[in-house]
C-alpha positions as CSV (number, residue, x, y, z in Angstrom):
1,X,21.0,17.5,7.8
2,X,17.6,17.8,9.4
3,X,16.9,18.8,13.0
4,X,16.2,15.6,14.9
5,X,12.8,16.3,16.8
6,X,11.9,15.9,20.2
7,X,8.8,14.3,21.9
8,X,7.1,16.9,22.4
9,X,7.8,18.5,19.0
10,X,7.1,15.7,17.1
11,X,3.8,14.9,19.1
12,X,3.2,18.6,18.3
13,X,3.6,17.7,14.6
14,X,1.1,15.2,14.9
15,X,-1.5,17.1,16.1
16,X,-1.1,19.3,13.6
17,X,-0.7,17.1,10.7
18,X,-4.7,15.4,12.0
19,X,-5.6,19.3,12.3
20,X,-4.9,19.7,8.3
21,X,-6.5,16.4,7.7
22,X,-9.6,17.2,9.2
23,X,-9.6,21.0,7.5
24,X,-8.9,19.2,4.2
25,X,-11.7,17.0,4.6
26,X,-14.3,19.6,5.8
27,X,-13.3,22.6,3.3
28,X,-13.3,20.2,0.4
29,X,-16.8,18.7,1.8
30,X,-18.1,22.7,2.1
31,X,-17.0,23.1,-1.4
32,X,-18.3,20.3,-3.5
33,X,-21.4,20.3,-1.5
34,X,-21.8,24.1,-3.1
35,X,-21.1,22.8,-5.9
36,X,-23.8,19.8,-5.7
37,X,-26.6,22.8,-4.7
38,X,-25.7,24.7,-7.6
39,X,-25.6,22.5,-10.3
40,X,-26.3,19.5,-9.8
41,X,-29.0,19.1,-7.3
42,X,-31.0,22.5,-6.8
43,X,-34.2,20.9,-5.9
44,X,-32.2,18.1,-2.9
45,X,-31.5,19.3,0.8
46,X,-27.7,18.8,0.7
47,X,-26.1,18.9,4.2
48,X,-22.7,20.6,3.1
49,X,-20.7,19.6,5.8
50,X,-21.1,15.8,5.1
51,X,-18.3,13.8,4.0
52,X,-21.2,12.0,1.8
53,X,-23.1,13.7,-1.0
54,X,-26.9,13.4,-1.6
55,X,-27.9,12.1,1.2
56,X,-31.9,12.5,0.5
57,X,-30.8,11.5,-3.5
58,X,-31.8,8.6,-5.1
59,X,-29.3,9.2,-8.1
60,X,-26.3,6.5,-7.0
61,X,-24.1,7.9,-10.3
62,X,-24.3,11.6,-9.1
63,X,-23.5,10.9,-5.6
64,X,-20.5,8.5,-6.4
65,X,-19.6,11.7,-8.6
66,X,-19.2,14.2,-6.1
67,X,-17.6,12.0,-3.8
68,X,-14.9,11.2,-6.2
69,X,-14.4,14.9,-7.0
70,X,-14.7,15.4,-2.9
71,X,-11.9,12.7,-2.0
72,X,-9.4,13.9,-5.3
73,X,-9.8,17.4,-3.6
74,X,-9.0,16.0,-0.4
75,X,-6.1,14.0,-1.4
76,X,-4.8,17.6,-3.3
77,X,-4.6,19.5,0.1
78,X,-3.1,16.7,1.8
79,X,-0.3,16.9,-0.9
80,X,0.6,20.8,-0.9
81,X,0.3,20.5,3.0
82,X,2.7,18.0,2.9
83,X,4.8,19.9,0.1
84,X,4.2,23.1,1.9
85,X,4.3,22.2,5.8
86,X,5.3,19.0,6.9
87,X,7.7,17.4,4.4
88,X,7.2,13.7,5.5
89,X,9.0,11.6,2.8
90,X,6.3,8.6,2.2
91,X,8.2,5.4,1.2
92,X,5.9,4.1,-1.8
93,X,8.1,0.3,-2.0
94,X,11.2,-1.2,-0.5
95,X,12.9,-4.4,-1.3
96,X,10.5,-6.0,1.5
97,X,7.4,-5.3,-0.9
98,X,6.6,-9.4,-0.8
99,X,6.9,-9.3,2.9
100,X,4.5,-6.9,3.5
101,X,2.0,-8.9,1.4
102,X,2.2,-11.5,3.8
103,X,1.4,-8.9,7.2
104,X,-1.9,-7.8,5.3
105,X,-3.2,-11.2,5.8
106,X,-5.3,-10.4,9.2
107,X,-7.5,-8.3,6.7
108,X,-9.0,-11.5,5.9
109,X,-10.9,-11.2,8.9
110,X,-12.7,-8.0,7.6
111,X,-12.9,-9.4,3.9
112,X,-14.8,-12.5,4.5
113,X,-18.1,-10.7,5.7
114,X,-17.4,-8.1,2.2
115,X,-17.0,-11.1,0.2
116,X,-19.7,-13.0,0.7
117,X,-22.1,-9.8,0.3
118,X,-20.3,-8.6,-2.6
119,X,-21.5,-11.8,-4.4
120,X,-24.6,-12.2,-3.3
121,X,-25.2,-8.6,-4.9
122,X,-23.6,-9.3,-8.4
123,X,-25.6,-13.2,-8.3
124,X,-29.2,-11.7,-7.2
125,X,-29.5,-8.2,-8.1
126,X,-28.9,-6.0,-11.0
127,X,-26.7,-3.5,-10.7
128,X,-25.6,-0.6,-13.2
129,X,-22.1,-1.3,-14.6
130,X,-21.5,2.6,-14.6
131,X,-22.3,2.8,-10.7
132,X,-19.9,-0.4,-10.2
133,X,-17.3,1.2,-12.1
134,X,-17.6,4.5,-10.0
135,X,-17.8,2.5,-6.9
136,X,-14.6,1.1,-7.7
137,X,-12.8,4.3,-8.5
138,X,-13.9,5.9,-5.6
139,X,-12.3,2.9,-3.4
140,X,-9.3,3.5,-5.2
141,X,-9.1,7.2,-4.6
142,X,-10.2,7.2,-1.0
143,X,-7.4,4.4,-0.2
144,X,-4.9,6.3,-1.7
145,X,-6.2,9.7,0.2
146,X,-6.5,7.9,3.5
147,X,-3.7,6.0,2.9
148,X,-1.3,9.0,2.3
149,X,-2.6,10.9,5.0
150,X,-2.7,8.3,7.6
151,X,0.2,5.9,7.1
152,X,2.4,8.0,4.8
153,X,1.9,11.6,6.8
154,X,0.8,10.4,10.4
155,X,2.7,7.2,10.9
156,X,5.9,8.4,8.5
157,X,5.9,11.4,11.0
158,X,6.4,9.7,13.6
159,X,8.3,7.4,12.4
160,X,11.1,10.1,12.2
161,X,11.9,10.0,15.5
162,X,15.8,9.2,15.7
163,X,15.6,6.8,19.0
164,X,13.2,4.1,18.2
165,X,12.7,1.1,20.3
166,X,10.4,-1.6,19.5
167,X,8.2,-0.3,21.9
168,X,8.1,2.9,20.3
169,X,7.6,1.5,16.9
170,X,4.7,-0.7,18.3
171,X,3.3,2.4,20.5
172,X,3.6,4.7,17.1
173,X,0.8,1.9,15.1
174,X,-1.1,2.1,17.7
175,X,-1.5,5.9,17.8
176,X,-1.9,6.4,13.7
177,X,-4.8,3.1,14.4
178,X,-6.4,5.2,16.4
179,X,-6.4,8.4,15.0
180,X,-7.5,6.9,12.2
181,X,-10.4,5.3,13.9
182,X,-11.1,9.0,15.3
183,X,-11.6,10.3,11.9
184,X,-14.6,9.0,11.2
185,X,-16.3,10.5,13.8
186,X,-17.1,12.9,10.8
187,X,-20.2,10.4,9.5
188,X,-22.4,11.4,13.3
189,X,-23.8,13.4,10.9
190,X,-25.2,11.1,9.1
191,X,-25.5,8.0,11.3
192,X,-26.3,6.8,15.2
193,X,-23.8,7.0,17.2
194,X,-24.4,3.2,17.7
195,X,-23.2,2.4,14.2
196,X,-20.3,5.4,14.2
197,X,-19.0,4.3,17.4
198,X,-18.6,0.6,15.9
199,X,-16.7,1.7,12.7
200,X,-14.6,3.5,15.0
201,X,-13.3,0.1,16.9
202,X,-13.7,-1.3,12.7
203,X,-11.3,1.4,11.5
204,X,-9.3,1.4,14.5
205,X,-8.4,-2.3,13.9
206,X,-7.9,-2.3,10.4
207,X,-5.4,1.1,10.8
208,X,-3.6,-1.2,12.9
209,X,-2.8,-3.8,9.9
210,X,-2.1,-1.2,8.0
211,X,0.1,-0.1,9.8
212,X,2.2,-2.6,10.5
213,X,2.1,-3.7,7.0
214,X,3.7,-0.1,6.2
215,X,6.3,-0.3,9.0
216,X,7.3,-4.2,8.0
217,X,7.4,-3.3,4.5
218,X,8.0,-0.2,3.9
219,X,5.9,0.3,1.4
220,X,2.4,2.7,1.4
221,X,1.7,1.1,-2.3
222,X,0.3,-2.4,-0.3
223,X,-1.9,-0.4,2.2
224,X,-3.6,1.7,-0.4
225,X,-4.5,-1.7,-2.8
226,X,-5.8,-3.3,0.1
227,X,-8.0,-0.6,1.2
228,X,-9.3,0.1,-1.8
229,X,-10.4,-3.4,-1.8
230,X,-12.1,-3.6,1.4
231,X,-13.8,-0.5,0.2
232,X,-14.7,-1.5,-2.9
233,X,-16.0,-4.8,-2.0
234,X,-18.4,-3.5,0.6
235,X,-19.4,-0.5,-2.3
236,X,-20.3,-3.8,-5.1
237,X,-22.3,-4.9,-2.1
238,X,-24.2,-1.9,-1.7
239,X,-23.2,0.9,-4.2
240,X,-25.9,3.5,-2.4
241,X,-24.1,3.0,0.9
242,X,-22.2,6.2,0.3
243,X,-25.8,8.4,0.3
244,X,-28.0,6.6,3.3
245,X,-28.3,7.7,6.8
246,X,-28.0,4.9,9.1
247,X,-30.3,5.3,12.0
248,X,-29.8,1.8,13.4
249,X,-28.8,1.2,16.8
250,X,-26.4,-2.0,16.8
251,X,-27.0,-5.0,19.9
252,X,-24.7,-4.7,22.4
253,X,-22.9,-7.9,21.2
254,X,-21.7,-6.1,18.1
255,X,-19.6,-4.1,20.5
256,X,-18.3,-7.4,22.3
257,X,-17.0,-8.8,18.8
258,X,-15.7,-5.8,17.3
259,X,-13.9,-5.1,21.0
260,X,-12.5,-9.0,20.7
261,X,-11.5,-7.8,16.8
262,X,-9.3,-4.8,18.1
263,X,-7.8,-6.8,21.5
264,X,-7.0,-9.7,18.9
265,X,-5.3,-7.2,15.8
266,X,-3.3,-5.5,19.0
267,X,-2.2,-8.7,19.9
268,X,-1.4,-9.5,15.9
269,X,0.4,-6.4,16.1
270,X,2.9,-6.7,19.4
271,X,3.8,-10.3,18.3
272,X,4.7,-9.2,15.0
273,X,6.7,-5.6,16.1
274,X,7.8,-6.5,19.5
275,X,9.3,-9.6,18.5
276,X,10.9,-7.9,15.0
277,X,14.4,-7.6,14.4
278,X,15.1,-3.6,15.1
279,X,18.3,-3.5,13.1
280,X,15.9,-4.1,9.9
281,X,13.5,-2.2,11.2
282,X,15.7,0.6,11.9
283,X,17.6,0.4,8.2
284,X,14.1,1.0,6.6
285,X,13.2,3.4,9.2
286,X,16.9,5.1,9.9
């Protein structure tokens, strides 16, 4: 039987866990982006340490390319550290795969805005079919990368904790949210801190819904479709996203609504876990 972990060791275990995250995602960044100045774009100055190739390119194909190869990478170090290190067991479905279908629902919140510029791109412009294809993969891949590391390694860690409350399984979304949210501190590189510090609140909230959908359900398979369909609706809306620098600095409103966004997702979330039944909680969970 495994040791039971304490606290301390399993908030030790965390940390950790987000330290090989954030390794993963920097050595496989330093890597392809040698790989993009050898090969594929001598002549382009490529900042290596971005988490988003060909930043001064115009080719949309190449970039989507060594992004894919990037988040693949990524998603391979995750696994062995898992295999290796951590040995998290990720649930990929439970019987309660239809319920969890019904907790992503708040995501419509986020899709609506995707949607409706997704549309507007395929009805007005003309866009390559090979960069939409590439877009798409690249959701797919990332939401299974983020998916695995976040849900299925950070909140399936702590999830292991042998005396749960529904306080703790409440408190336990909240944390994975926002480290989440912290992880994309990574783009300051390549946008204003205005714009960064918004998509942290944005991921923060949506990590959220993820996780309770994971917790409910039981099942990281829903999480990883819906992410990969936020993502790739905002990609078919702008496939280039995932080469420009932002240097916009948002109105101060945007903070107020994305601020209303998070208090309104928490409050999703502590309805939904705080009023749960813990006994089938606990026999997904146990």
């Amino acid at each position: 039987m495994a040791r039971k972990l304490t606290k301390s060791r399993l908030a030790v275990k965390t940390v950790l866990i987000f330290v090989w995250i954030l390794l993963s995602i920097y050595s496989t960044s330093i890597l392809v982006g040698k790989l993009a100045q050898e090969y594929f774009l001598k002549e382009e100055n490529v900042n290596i340490f971005s988490n988003s190739f060909t930043n001064n390119s115009s080719n949309t194909t190449t970039s989507l390319e060594l992004n894919i190869i990037s988040e693949s990478l990524f998603f391979i170090l995750l696994f062995l550290g898992n295999r290796l290190f951590f040995h998290v067991k990720i649930k990929i479905a439970t019987r309660r795969f239809a319920w969890g279908l019904i907790y992503v629902l708040p995501l419509g919140i986020f899709l609506i805005g995707n949607v409706i510029q997704a549309l507007n791109t395929l009805i007005n412009k003309q866009i390559d079919q090979n960069e939409i294809i590439l877009a798409l993969v690249f959701s797919v891949i990332v939401g299974i990368a983020e998916e695995f590391a976040f849900r299925g390694l950070i909140l399936g860690n702590l999830l292991t904790y042998h005396k749960k409350s529904l306080f703790y399984y409440f408190s336990a979304i909240l944390i994975q949210g926002f480290f989440f949210g912290g992880l994309h501190l990574v783009n300051l590189d390549r946008q204003t801190f205005s714009v960064t510090f918004t998509q942290i609140i944005y991921a923060s909230a949506i990590g959220i819904i993820f996780g309770v959908v994971y917790e409910k359900s039981g099942s990281i398979v829903i999480t990883i479709l819906a992410h990969a369909l936020i993502d790739g609706l905002a990609f078919i809306a702008d496939p280039t996203a995932v080469m420009k620098k932002s240097l916009e600095t948002l109105p101060s409103s945007t903070y107020v609504v994305m601020a209303g966004i998070l208090l309104f997702i928490i409050a999703y979330e502590a309805l939904t876990i705080l009023l749960a039944n813990k006994a089938k909680m606990d026999k997904i969970w146990q």
